[in-house]
C-alpha positions as CSV (number, residue, x, y, z in Angstrom):
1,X,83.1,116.4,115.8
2,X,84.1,117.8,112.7
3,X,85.3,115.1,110.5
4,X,81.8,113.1,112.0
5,X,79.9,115.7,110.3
6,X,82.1,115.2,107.3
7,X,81.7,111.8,107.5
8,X,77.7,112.4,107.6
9,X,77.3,110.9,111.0
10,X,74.4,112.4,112.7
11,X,72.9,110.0,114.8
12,X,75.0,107.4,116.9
13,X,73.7,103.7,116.5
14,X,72.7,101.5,119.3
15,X,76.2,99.8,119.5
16,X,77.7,103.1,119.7
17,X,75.4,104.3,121.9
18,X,76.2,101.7,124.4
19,X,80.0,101.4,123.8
20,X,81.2,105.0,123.5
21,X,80.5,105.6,127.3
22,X,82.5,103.0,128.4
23,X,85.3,102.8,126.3
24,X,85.5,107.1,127.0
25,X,85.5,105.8,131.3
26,X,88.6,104.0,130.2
27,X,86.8,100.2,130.8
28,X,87.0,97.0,128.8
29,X,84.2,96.0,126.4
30,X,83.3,93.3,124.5
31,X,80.7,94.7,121.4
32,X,78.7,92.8,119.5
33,X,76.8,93.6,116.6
34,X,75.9,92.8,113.0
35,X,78.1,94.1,110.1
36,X,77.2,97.9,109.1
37,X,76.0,99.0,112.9
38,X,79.2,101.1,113.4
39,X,81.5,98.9,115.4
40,X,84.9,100.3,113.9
41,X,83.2,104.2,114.9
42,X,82.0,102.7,118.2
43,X,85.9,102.2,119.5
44,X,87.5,104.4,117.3
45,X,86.2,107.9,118.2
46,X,86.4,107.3,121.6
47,X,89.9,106.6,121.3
48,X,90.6,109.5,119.2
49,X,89.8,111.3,121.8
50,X,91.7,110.1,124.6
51,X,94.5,111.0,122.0
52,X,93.4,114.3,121.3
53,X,92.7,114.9,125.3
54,X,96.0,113.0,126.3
55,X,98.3,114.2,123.4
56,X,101.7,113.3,124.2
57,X,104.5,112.0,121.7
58,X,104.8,107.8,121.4
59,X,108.0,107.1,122.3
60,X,110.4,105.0,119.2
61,X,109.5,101.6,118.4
62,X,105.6,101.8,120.2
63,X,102.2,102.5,119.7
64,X,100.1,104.2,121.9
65,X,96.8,102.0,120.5
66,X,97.2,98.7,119.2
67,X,94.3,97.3,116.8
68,X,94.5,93.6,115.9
69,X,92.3,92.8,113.5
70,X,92.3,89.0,111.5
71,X,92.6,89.6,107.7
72,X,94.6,92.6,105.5
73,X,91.4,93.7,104.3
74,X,89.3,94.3,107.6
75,X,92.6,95.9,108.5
76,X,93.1,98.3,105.9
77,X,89.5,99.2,106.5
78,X,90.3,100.1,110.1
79,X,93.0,102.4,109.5
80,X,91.0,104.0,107.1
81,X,88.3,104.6,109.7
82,X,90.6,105.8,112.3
83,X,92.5,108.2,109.6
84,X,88.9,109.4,108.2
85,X,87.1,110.2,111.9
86,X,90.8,111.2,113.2
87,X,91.7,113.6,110.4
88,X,91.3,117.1,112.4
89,X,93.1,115.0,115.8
90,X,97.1,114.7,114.7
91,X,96.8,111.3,116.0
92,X,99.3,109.8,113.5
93,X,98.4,106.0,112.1
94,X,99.8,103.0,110.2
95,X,99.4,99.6,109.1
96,X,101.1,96.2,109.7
97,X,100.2,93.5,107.6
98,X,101.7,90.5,106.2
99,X,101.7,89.9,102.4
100,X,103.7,93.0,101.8
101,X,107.1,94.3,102.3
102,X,108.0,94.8,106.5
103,X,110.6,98.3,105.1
104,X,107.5,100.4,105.2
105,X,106.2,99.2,107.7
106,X,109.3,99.1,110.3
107,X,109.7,102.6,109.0
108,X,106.3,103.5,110.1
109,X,106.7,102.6,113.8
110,X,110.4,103.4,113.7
111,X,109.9,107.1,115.4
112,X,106.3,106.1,117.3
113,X,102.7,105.7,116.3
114,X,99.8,106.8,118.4
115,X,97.6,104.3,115.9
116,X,99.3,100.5,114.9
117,X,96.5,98.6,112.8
118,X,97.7,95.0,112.4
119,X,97.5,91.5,111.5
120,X,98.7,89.1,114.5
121,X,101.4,87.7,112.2
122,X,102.5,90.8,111.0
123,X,102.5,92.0,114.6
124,X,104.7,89.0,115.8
125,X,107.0,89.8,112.7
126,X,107.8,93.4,114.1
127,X,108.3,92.5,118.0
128,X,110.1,89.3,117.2
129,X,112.4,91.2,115.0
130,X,112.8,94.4,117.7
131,X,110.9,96.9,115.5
132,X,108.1,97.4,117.5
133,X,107.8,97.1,121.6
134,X,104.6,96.6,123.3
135,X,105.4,98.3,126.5
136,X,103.9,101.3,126.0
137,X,100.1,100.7,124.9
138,X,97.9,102.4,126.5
139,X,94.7,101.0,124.8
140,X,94.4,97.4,123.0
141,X,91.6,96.3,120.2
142,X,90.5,93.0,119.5
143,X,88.3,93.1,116.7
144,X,86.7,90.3,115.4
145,X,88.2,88.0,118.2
146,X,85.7,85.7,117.3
């Protein structure tokens, strides 16, 4: 609630309004909206939460969320997101993308992530090369699957 505030989010938009109550029962959506209604808030702060609820310790080489998103860019805006509404949580939260180095990124999942925001390249990079298994997600993201 805090970092909302901080954030200046005072009002939930329709999308969130019709998302957050599912995705907080733990059931699959599929959102639609224009860009700018609050898509990224509408799945991330429900999922903060089930962190923050359900705090345990990801286990080496996993991510307790996985994001797949297309493009670096929507990506890095993603994580962002998650690290700005998720800032008072302790979720921790990192980013797999192609384009760059895999070190940093192999480091960052190498003791556990509750938060993996990646690219689906990137993502096949890491399983295919036994950085990263898949075994343990407890809540998978889609986003612009279209």
């Amino acid at each position: 609630t805090r970092a909302l505030a901080e954030e200046k989010y005072a009002t939930p938009t329709p999308i969130q309004i019709q998302t957050i109550p599912v995705v907080m029962s733990r059931r699959d959506v599929i959102g639609i909206a224009q860009t700018g209604t609050g898509k990224t808030a509408a799945f991330a702060v429900p999922i903060l939460h089930h962190l923050f609820t359900n705090k345990r310790r990801p286990a080496r080489k996993t991510c307790r969320v996985l994001v797949l998103s297309p493009t670096r860019e929507l990506s890095g805006q993603i994580l962002d997101s998650f690290r700005a509404y998720g800032r008072h949580v302790g979720a921790s939260a990192a980013l797999a993308i192609g384009g760059v180095s895999m070190g940093a990124q192999v480091r960052a999942v190498q003791n556990g992530v509750d938060v993996l925001v990646a690219t689906p390249g990137r993502l096949l990079d890491l399983v295919t090369s036994n950085a990263l298994r898949l075994g343990e997600i407890e809540v998978l993201v889609l986003d612009e699957a279209d």
